[in-house]
C-alpha positions as CSV (number, residue, x, y, z in Angstrom):
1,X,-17.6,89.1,73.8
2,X,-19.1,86.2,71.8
3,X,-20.1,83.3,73.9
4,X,-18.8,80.2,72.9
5,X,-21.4,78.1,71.2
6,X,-22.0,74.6,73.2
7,X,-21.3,71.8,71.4
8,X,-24.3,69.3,69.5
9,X,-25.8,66.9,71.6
10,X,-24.5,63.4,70.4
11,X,-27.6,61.3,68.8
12,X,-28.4,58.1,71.3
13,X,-26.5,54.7,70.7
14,X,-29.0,52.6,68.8
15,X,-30.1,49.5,71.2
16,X,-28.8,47.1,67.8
17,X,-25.8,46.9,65.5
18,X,-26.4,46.5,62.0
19,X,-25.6,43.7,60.1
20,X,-23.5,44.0,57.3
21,X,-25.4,43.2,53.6
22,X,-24.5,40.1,51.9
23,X,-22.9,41.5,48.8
24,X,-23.2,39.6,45.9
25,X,-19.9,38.5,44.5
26,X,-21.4,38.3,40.7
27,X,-22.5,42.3,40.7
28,X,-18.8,44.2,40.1
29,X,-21.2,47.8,41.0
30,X,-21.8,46.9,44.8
31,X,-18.3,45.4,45.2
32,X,-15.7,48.1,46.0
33,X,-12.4,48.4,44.0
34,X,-10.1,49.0,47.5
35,X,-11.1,47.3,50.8
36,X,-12.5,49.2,53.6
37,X,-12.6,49.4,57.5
38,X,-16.2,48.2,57.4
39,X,-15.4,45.0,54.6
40,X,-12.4,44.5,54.8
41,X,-12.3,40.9,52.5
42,X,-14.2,42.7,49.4
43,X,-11.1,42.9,47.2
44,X,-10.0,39.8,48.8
45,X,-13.4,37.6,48.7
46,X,-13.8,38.6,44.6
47,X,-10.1,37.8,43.6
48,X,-11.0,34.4,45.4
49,X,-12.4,31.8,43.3
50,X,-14.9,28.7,44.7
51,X,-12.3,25.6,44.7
52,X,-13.0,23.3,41.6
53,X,-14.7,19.9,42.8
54,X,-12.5,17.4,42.2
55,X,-13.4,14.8,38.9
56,X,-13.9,11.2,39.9
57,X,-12.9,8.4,38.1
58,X,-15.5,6.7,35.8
59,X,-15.5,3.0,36.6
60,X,-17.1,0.3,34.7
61,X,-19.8,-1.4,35.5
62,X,-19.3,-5.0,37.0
63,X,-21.3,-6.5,34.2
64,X,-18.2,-5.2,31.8
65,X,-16.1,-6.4,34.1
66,X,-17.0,-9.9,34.4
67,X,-17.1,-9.5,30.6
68,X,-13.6,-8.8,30.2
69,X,-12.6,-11.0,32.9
70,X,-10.8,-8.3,35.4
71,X,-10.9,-8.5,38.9
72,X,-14.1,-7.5,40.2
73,X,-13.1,-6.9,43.9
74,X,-12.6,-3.4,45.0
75,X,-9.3,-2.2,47.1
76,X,-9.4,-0.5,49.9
77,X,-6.7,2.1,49.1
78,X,-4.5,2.0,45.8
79,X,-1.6,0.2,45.5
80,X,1.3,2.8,44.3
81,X,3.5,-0.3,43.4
82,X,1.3,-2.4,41.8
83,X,0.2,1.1,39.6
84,X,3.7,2.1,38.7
85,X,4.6,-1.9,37.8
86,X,1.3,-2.3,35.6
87,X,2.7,1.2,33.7
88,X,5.9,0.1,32.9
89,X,4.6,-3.5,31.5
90,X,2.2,-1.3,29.2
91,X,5.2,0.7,28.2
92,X,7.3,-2.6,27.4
93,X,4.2,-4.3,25.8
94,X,4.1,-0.8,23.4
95,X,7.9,-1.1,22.8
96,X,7.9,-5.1,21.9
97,X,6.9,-6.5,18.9
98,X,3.1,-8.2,18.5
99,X,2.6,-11.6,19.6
100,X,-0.3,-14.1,19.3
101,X,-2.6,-13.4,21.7
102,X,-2.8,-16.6,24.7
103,X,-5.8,-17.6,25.9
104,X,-6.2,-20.7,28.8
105,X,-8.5,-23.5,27.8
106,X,-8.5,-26.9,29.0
107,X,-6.6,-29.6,27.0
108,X,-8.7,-31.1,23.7
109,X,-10.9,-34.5,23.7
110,X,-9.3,-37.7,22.3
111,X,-11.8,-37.1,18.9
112,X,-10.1,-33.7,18.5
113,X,-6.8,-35.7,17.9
114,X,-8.4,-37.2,14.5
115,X,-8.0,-35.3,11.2
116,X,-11.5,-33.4,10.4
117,X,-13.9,-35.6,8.7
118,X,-15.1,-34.6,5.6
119,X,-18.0,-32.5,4.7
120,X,-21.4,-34.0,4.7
121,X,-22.6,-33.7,0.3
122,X,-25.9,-34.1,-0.2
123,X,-27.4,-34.2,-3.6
124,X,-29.4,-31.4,-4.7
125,X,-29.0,-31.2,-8.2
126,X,-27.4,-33.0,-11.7
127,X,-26.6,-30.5,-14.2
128,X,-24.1,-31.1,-17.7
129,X,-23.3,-34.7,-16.4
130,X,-22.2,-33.4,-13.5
131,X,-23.7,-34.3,-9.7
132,X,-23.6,-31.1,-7.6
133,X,-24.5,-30.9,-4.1
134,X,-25.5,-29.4,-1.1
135,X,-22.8,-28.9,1.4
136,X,-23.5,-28.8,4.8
137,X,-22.0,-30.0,8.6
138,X,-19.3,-27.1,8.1
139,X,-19.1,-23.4,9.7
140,X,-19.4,-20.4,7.4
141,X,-17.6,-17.3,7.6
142,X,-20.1,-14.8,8.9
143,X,-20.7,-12.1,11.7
144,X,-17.0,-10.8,11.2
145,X,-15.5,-13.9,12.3
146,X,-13.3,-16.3,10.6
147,X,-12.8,-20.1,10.2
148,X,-10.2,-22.6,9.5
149,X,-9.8,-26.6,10.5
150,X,-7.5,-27.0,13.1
151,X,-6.5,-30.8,14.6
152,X,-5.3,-31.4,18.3
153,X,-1.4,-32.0,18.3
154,X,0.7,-33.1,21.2
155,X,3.9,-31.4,20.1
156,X,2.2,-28.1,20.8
157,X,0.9,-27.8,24.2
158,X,1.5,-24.1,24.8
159,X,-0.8,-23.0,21.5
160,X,-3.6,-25.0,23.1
161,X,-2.5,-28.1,22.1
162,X,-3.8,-27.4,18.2
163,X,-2.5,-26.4,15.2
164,X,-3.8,-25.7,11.4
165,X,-4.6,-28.0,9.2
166,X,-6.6,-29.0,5.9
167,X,-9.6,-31.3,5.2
168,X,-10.7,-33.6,2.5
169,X,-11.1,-33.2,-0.3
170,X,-7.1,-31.7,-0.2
171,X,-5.8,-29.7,-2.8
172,X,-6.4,-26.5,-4.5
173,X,-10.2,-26.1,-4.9
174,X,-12.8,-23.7,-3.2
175,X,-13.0,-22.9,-0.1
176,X,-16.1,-24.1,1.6
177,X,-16.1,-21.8,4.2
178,X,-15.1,-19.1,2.3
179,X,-18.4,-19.6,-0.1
180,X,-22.2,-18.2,-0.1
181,X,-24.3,-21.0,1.6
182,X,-26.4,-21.6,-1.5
183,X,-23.3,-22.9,-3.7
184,X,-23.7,-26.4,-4.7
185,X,-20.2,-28.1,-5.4
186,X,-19.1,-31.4,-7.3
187,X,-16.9,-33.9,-5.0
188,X,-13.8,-32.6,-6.2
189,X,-14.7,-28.6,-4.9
190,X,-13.7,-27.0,-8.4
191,X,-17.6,-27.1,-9.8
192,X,-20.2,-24.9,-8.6
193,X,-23.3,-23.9,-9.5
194,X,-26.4,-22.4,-8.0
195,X,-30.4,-22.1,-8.4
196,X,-30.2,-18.4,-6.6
197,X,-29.2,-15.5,-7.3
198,X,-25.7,-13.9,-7.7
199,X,-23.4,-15.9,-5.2
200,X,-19.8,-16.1,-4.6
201,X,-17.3,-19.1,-4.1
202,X,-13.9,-18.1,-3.3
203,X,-10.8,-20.5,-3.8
204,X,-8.7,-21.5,-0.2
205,X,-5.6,-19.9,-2.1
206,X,-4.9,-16.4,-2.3
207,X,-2.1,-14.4,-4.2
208,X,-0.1,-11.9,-2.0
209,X,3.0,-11.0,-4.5
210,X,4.6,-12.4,-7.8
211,X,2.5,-13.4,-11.0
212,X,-0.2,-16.0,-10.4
213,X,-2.7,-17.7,-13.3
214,X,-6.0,-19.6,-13.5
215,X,-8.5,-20.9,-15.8
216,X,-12.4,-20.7,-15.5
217,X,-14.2,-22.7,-18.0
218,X,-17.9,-21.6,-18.3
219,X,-20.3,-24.9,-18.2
220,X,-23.7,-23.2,-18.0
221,X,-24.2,-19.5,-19.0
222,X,-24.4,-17.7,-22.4
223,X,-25.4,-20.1,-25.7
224,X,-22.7,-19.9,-28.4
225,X,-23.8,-17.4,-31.2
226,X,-23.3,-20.3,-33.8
227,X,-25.1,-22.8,-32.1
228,X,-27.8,-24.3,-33.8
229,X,-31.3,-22.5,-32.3
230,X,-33.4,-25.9,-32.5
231,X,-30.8,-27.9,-30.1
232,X,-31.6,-25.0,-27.7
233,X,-35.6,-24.8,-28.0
234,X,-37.6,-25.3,-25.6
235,X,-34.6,-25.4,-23.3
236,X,-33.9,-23.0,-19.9
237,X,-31.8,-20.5,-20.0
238,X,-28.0,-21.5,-18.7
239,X,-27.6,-18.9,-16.3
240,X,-24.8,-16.4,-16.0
241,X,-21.6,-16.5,-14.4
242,X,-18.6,-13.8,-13.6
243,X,-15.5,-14.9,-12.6
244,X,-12.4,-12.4,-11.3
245,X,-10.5,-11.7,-8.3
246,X,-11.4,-10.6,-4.8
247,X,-10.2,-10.1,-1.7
248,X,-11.8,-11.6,2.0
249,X,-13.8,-8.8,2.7
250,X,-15.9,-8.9,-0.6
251,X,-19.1,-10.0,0.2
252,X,-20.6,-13.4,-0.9
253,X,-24.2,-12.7,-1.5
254,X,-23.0,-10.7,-4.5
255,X,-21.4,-11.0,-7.9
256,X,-17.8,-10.3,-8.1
257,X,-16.7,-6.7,-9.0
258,X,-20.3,-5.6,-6.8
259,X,-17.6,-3.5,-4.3
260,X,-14.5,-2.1,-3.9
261,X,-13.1,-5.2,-2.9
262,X,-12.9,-7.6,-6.3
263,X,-12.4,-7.1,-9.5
264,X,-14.6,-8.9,-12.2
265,X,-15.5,-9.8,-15.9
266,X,-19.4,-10.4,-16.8
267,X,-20.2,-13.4,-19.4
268,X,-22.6,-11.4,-21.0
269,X,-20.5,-8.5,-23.6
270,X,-17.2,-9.5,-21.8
271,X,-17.7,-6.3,-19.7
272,X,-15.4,-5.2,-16.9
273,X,-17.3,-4.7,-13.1
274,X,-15.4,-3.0,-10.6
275,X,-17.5,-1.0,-7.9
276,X,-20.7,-1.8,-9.8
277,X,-20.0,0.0,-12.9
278,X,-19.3,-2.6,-15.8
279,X,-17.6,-1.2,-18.8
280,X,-17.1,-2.4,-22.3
281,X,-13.6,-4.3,-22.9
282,X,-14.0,-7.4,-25.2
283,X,-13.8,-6.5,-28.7
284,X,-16.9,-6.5,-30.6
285,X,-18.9,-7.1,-27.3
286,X,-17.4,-10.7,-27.6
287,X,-19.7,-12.4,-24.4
288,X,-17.9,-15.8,-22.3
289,X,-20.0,-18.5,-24.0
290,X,-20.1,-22.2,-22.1
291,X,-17.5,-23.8,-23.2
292,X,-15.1,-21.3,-23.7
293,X,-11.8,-20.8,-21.2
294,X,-10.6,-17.4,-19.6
295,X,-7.8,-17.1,-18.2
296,X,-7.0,-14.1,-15.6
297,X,-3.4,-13.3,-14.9
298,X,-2.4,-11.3,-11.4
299,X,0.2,-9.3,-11.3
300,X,1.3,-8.1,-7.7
301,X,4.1,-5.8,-6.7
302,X,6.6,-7.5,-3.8
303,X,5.4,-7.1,-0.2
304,X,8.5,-4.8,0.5
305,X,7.1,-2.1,-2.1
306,X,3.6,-2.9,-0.6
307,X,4.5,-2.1,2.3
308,X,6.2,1.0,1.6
309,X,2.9,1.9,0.1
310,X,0.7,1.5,3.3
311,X,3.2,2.8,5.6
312,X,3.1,6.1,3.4
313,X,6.9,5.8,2.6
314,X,6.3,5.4,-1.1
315,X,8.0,7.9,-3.7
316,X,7.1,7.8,-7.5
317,X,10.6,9.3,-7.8
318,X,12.3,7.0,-6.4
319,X,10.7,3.8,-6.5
320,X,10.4,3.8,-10.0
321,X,10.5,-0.3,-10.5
322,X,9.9,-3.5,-8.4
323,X,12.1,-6.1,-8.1
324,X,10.0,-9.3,-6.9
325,X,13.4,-11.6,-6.7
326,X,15.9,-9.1,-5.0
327,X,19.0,-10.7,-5.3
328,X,19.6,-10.0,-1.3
329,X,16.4,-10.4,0.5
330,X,15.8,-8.4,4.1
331,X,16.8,-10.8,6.9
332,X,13.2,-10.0,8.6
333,X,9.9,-9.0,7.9
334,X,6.7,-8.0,9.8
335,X,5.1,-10.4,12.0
336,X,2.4,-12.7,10.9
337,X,0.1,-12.2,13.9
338,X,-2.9,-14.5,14.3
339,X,-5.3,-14.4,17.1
340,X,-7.0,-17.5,17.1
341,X,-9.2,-19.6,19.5
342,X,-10.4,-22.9,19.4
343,X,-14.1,-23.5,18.9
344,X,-16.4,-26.4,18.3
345,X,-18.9,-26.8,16.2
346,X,-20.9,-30.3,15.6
347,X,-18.3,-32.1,17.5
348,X,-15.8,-30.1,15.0
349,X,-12.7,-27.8,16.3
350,X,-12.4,-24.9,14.4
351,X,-9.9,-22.2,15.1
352,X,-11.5,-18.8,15.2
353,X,-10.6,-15.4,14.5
354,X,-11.7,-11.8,13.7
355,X,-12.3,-11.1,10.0
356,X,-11.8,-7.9,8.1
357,X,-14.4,-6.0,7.2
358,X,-15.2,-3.4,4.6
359,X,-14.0,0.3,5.0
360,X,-16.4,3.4,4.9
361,X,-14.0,5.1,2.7
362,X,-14.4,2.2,0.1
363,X,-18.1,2.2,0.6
364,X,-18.4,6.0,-0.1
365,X,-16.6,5.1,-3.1
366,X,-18.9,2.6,-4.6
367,X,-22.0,4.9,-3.6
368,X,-20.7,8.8,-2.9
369,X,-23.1,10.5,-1.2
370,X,-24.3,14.0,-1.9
371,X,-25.0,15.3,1.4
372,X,-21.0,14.4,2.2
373,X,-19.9,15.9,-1.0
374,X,-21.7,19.0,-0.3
375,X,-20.7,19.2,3.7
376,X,-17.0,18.4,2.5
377,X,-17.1,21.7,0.1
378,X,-19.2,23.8,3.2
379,X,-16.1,22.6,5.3
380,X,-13.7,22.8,3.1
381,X,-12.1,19.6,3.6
382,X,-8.6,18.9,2.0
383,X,-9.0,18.1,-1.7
384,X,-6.5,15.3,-1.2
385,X,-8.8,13.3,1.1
386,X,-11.4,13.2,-1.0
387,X,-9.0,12.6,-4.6
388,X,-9.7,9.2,-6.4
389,X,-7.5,6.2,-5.2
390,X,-3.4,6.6,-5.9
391,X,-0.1,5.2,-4.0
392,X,0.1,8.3,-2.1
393,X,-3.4,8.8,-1.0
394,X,-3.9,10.2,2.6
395,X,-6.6,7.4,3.8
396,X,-4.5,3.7,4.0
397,X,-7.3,2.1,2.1
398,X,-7.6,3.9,-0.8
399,X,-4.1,3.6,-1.9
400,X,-3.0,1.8,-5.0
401,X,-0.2,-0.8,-5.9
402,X,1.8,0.4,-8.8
403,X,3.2,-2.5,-10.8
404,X,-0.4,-4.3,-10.8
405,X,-2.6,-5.4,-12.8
406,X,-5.3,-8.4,-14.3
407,X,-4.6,-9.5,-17.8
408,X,-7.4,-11.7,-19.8
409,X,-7.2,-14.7,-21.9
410,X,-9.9,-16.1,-24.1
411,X,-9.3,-20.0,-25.2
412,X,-5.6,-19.4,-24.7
413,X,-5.3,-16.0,-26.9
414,X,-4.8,-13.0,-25.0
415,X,-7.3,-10.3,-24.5
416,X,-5.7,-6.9,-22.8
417,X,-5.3,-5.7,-19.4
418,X,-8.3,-4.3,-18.5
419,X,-7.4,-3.5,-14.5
420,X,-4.4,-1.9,-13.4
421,X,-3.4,-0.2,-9.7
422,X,-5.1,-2.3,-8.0
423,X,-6.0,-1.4,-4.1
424,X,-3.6,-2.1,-1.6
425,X,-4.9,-5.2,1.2
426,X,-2.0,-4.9,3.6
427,X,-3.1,-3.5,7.3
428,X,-3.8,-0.6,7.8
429,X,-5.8,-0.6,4.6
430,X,-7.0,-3.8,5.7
431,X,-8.9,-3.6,9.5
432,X,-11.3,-6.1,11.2
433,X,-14.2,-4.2,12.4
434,X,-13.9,-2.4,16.2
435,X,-15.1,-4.7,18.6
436,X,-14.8,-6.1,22.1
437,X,-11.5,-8.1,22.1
438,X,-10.2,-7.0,18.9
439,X,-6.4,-4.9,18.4
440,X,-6.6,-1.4,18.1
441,X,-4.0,-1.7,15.7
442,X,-4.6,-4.0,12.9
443,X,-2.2,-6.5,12.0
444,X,-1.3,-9.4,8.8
445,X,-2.6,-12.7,9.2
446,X,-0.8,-13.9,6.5
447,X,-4.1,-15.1,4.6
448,X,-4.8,-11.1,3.2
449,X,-4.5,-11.1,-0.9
450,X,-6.5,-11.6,-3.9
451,X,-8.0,-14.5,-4.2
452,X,-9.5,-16.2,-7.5
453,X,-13.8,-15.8,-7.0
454,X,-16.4,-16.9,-9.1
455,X,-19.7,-16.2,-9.4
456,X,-23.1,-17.7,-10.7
457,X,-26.7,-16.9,-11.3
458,X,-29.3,-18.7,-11.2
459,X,-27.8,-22.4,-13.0
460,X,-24.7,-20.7,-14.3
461,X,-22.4,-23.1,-13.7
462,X,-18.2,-23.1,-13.6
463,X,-14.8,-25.2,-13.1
464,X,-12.0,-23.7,-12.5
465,X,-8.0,-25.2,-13.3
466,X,-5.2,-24.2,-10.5
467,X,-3.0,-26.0,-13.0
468,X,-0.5,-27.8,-13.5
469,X,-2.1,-29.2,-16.8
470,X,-4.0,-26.2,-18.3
471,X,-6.6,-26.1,-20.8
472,X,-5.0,-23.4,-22.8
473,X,-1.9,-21.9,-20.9
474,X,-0.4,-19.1,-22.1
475,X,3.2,-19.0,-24.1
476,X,4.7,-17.7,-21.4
477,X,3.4,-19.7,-18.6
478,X,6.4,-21.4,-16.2
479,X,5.1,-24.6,-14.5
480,X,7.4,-27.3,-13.2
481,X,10.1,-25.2,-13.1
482,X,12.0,-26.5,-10.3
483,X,13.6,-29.3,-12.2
484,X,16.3,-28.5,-14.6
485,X,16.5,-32.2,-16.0
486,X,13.3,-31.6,-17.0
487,X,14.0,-30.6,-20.6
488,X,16.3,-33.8,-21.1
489,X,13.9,-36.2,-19.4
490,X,11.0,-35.3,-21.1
491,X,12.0,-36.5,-24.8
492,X,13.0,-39.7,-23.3
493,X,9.2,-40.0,-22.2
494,X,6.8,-42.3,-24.0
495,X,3.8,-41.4,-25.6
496,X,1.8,-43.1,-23.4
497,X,3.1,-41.0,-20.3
498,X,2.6,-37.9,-21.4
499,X,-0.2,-36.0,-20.1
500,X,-3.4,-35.8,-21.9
501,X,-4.0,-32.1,-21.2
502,X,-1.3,-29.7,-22.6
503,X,1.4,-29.1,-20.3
504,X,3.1,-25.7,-20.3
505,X,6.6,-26.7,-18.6
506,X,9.2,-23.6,-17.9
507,X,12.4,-22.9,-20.1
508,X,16.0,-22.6,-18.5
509,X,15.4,-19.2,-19.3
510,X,11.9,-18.8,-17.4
511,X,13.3,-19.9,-14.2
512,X,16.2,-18.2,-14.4
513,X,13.9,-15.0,-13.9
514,X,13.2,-15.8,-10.3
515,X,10.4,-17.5,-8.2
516,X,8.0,-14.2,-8.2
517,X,9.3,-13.1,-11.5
518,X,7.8,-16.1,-13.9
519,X,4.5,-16.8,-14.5
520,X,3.1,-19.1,-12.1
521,X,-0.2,-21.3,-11.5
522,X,-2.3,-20.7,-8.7
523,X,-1.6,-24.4,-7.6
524,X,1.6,-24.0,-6.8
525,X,0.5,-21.2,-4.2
526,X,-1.1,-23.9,-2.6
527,X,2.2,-26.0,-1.4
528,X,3.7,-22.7,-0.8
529,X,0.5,-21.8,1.5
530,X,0.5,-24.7,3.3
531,X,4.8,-24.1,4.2
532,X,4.1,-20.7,5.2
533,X,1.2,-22.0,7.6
534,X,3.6,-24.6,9.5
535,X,6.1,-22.2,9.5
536,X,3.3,-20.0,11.5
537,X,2.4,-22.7,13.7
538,X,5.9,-23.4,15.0
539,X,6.6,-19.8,15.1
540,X,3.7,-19.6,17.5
541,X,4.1,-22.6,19.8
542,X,7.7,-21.2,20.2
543,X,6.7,-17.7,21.2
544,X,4.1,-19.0,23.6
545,X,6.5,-21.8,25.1
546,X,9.0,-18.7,25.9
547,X,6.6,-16.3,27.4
548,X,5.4,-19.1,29.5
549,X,8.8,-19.7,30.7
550,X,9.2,-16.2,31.2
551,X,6.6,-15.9,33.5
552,X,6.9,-18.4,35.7
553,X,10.5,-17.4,36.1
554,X,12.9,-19.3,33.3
555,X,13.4,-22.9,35.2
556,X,9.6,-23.5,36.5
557,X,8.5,-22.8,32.8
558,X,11.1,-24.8,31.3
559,X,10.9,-27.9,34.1
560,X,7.0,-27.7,33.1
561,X,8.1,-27.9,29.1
562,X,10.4,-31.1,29.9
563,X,7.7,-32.7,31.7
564,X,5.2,-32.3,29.4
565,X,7.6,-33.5,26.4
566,X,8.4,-36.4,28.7
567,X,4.9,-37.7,29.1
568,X,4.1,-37.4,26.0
569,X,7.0,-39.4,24.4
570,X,6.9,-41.9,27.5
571,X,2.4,-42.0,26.2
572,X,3.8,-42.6,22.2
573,X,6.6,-45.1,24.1
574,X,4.3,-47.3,25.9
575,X,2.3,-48.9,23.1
576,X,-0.9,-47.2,24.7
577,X,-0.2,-44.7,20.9
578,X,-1.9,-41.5,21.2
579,X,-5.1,-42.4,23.1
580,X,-2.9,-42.8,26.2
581,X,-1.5,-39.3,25.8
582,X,-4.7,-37.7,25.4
583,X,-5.8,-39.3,28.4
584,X,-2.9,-37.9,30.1
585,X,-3.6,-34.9,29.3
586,X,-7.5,-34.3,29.7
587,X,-6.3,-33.4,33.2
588,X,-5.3,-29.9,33.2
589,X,-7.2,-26.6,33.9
590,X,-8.6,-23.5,32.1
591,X,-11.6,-22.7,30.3
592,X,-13.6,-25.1,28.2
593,X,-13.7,-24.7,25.0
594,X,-16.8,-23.4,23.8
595,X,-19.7,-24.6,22.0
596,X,-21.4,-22.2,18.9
597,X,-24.2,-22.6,16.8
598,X,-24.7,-20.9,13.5
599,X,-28.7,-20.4,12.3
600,X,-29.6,-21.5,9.0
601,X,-30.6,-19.1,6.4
C-alpha cells in the first residue's frame, strides 16, 4: 500500500513586504488592460487625466492704467453686480447710435473767448508783382492728428464751452493747416509758391457729392512756346506746377497724383498722374504754360449711392443711375461723429482730432510688391482680393464711385475727361490709423472728400478762383442761381456795375435741375460748409447736454443746465459783457487743457 507522500514544506515568510513599482503612466506595455488584486487603480489611474491648471487673467500693467485713466485700486473680491451692470451698458453702448466722445476739462481763459488772431506773414519772397510770405504762428496737420480753430462760446457749456470756427483771412482760400510748411502764400491765401521741392497746398473746402468747378491759373512754370527767347535770356527757370484733386490723407511733401489718394495733371505735356504713373492726355503734348487757365470739373455720385458702395450693398443691375436731387430725400442719415479736444498752441485753442491715414491696400497699389504677388499665388489667395479697384471690390478701400469723374478745361475750351471711377473716401474706406484712444470702428467727420490741391516746384507759382466771377467759366456753369429775378434785374443794370470779370449766371432752366445736379463753383461749398459745421456744433452741444442730464438723473442735469443759462444771461445782463461771464465760469473742475509744441522742420 502506497504511503501517502507528506506535503512540501512551505518556504519562510520573508522578514519585508515588497513595495509595489511605480508604474509609469506614459508606457501602455507595463500598464495592464484589466485591474488586478495587487493594482487595483491601473485601469483607473490611466483613464484619469492630471486636472488642467486653471488660466489667470492677464492684467495690465499700472503704467497702462494710469494711461487710460481706469481705476488703479485692486478689489478684494469681484463685484457680481457691478460686472453684470458694466455688460449690459457695453451691450446698450453697441446697440445705440455713435456719439461725440466727452471729455472733462476745466472751463476756457477770457483770451479764448476772442476770435483767433490772424496768422503771423512774414516776407520771404516777391515774385510776378506779387509779395509771398512765410506763414508761421499756426499748427500743422502732422503725426496723424488734425486741426481746426475753434473760439470759447458761452452758449455751449457741455462741448467744453467751444465750438468751430474760421480765421482771417475768411473766405474760400487755402487751408494753412492743411498745406506743406514750406508754402509761401500772398495775403489773400489763393497765391502760393515755393523755393523747394514738390509741395502741396490744399484749399479748406472739399467736395463730398454734386458737380463742383475751379480755376488754377499758372503764374510761374512752363514759358509759352511763342514767346519771344530774348525776353527770357538769361532768366531762371519758372518752376513747375500740378494742380488736381486730392483727398486728406494725400501727403503734402509730394506732388499731387504721387499716391492713391489725388488725382493730378502735370504742366509739362499736360500729362495725367495718378499713383505716380503720368500718362499722355493733352493733344499734341499741349503743356500748362503761365498764364494760361485750367479748369477741373468734379463729378461725385450722391452720398446715398456712396454709401451703398462702402457698405457693399451696391448692384450694377440695379443701380444703374444716380439721382443727386431725389425728389424725396431720406428723413435721416448717418451720423457726423467728431471727436474733438481742445488744445493750445501759442496761447491759440485749437480743436484736435485723429486724422486718416493711408491704407496698405492703396500703398500696395502704387508700389506692388513681388514677394506678395508671389506668396498670394503659393497661397492661393482669392483672385478677387487682389483684382484692380471696382464698386464691388472685397477690400472697402479699393472700391470705385460709378458716376465720377474729372473733366479739364484749357482757357475756357474743354479738354476731355481724363479720370473716371474715382476711389470711394467714405469710412470704412477711409480709417484713422490704430492707436491709443482712437474707435475701432471708423466713423464720418463730415470734412472727408476731394478737395482742390495744388502743387509747385521749386518757384512754380499758382492762383486759384473758387468763383463766383471766373476767368473762363464754362457754357454750362450755374452760379447765382438762387435768385430767379436775376435775369430781369440784370438788364436793368448799368454798365458801370457790372462786373469786370465774366460772370457765368444760371438759366431758369439750370436751376431747375437741382442743387447737386448743376454745375456749381467751389465757393459756394464754402457757405454750405460753414451751415453744415453749425449744424454739427449744435447737434453736439445738444447730445452732450442730454447725456449729461441723463446721468445725473433727468432733474439734477437739467437744474444744472438752467443754472448755467441763468448766469450766463444774468453775466451778459449786468453790463460786466462777457468778461464777467468768463470770470464766472473759470471756477469749475476737470482737466486743464493741455499745452503742445510742434518742432520745426
Amino acid at each position: 500500500m502506497a504511503t501517502e507522500s507528506s506535503p512540501r514544506p512551505r518556504s519562510a515568510t520573508p522578514s519585508t513586504i515588497p513595495q509595489k513599482r511605480s508604474l509609469n503612466l506614459d508606457d501602455e506595455q507595463h500598464v495592464p488592460a484589466v485591474s488586478s488584486p495587487l493594482n487595483p487603480d491601473a485601469a483607473s489611474s490611466r483613464a484619469r487625466k492630471p486636472p488642467a491648471r486653471e488660466q489667470r487673467e492677464k492684467k495690465e500693467s499700472l503704467k497702462k492704467r494710469e494711461a487710460k485713466g481706469t481705476n488703479t485700486t485692486r478689489s478684494a473680491t469681484p463685484d457680481t453686480q457691478t460686472s453684470t451692470k458694466k455688460l449690459k451698458k457695453a451691450e446698450k453702448a453697441l446697440l445705440e447710435p455713435p456719439r461725440p466722445l466727452k471729455y472733462l476739462f476745466k472751463p476756457p481763459k477770457p483770451p479764448d473767448f476772442d476770435p483767433p488772431p490772424a496768422v503771423t506773414f512774414t516776407p520771404a519772397l516777391f515774385k510776378g508783382n506779387r509779395q509771398f510770405n512765410e506763414c508761421s504762428e499756426h499748427i500743422f496737420n502732422k503725426k496723424s492728428f488734425r486741426y481746426t480753430n475753434c473760439i470759447a462760446d458761452p452758449a455751449f457749456p457741455s462741448s467744453h464751452w467751444f465750438r468751430q470756427t474760421e480765421a482771417i483771412p475768411f473766405g474760400p482760400r487755402f487751408s494753412f493747416q492743411e498745406s506743406s510748411s514750406h508754402i509761401l502764400f500772398d495775403e489773400t491765401g489763393r497765391c502760393i509758391t515755393t523755393e523747394k521741392a514738390f509741395r502741396m497746398a490744399r484749399a479748406n473746402i472739399g467736395a463730398r457729392e454734386g458737380r463742383w468747378y475751379y480755376e488754377c491759373k499758372i503764374l510761374s512754370g512752363v514759358k509759352p512756346p511763342n514767346q519771344d527767347p530774348a525776353l527770357t535770356a538769361g532768366s531762371e527757370s519758372g518752376g513747375h506746377v500740378r494742380l488736381g484733386w486730392a483727398r486728406r490723407e494725400a501727403s503734402l511733401d509730394t506732388p499731387v497724383g504721387f499716391d492713391a489718394y489725388s488725382y493730378g495733371f502735370r504742366d509739362l505735356s499736360g500729362q495725367k498722374v495718378h499713383l505716380s504713373r503720368p500718362k499722355d492726355f493733352m493733344p499734341n503734348n499741349e503743356s500748362f504754360c503761365e498764364g494760361d487757365v485750367i479748369g477741373l470739373e468734379l463729378t461725385l455720385p450722391s452720398l446715398a449711392l456712396h454709401r451703398k458702395i462702402v457698405e457693399g450693398s451696391y448692384n450694377k443691375a440695379v443701380d444703374v443711375s444716380d439721382d443727386l436731387d431725389p425728389q424725396y430725400a431720406a428723413a435721416e442719415a448717418p451720423d457726423i461723429v467728431r471727436d474733438r479736444i481742445p488744445i493750445r498752441y501759442k496761447g491759440i485753442v485749437y480743436f484736435e482730432q485723429f486724422e486718416y491715414n493711408p491704407a496698405k491696400e492703396l500703398e500696395e497699389l502704387m508700389n506692388p510688391s513681388a514677394t506678395a504677388s508671389a506668396l498670394s499665388t503659393s497661397l492661393n489667395t482669392n483672385a478677387a482680393s487682389t483684382a484692380p479697384p471696382h464698386p464691388n471690390h472685397p477690400s472697402p478701400t479699393m472700391r470705385t464711385l460709378p458716376f465720377s469723374s474729372i473733366k479739364v478745361y484749357k482757357n475756357g475750351k474743354f479738354i476731355g475727361t481724363p479720370f473716371t471711377d474715382l476711389l470711394a473716401f467714405l469710412p470704412p474706406a477711409s480709417k484713422p490709423a490704430v492707436q491709443q484712444g482712437a474707435r475701432d470702428l471708423p466713423l464720418d467727420d463730415g470734412m472727408l472728400g476731394y478737395f482742390p490741391a495744388i502743387s509747385v516746384f521749386r518757384g512754380g507759382a499758382a492762383e486759384v478762383n473758387f468763383g463766383p466771377e471766373f476767368w473762363c467759366p464754362p457754357s454750362d456753369l450755374a452760379v447765382g442761381g438762387n435768385d430767379d429775378d436775376d435775369d430781369d434785374e440784370e438788364d436793368e443794370d448799368s454798365e458801370d456795375t457790372k462786373p469786370k470779370h465774366k460772370d457765368s449766371r444760371a438759366t431758369k432752366q439750370q436751376r431747375s435741375q437741382g442743387k447737386h445736379s448743376r454745375l456749381r463753383g467751389m465757393g459756394e461749398r464754402f457757405v454750405e460748409q460753414i451751415a453744415e459745421d453749425v449744424v454739427y456744433d449744435l447737434v453736439d452741444e445738444t447730445d452732450h447736454w442730454l447725456h449729461e442730464a441723463a446721468e445725473n438723473g433727468g432733474g439734477d442735469g437739467g437744474a444744472a443746465q438752467k443754472g448755467r443759462s441763468a448766469s450766463t444771461a444774468a453775466g451778459m445782463d449786468g453790463g460786466g459783457g462777457l468778461t464777467d461771464v468768463q470770470q464766472g465760469m473759470l471756477g469749475g473742475g476737470g482737466g486743464e487743457i493741455k499745452e503742445i509744441v510742434q518742432e520745426e522742420e
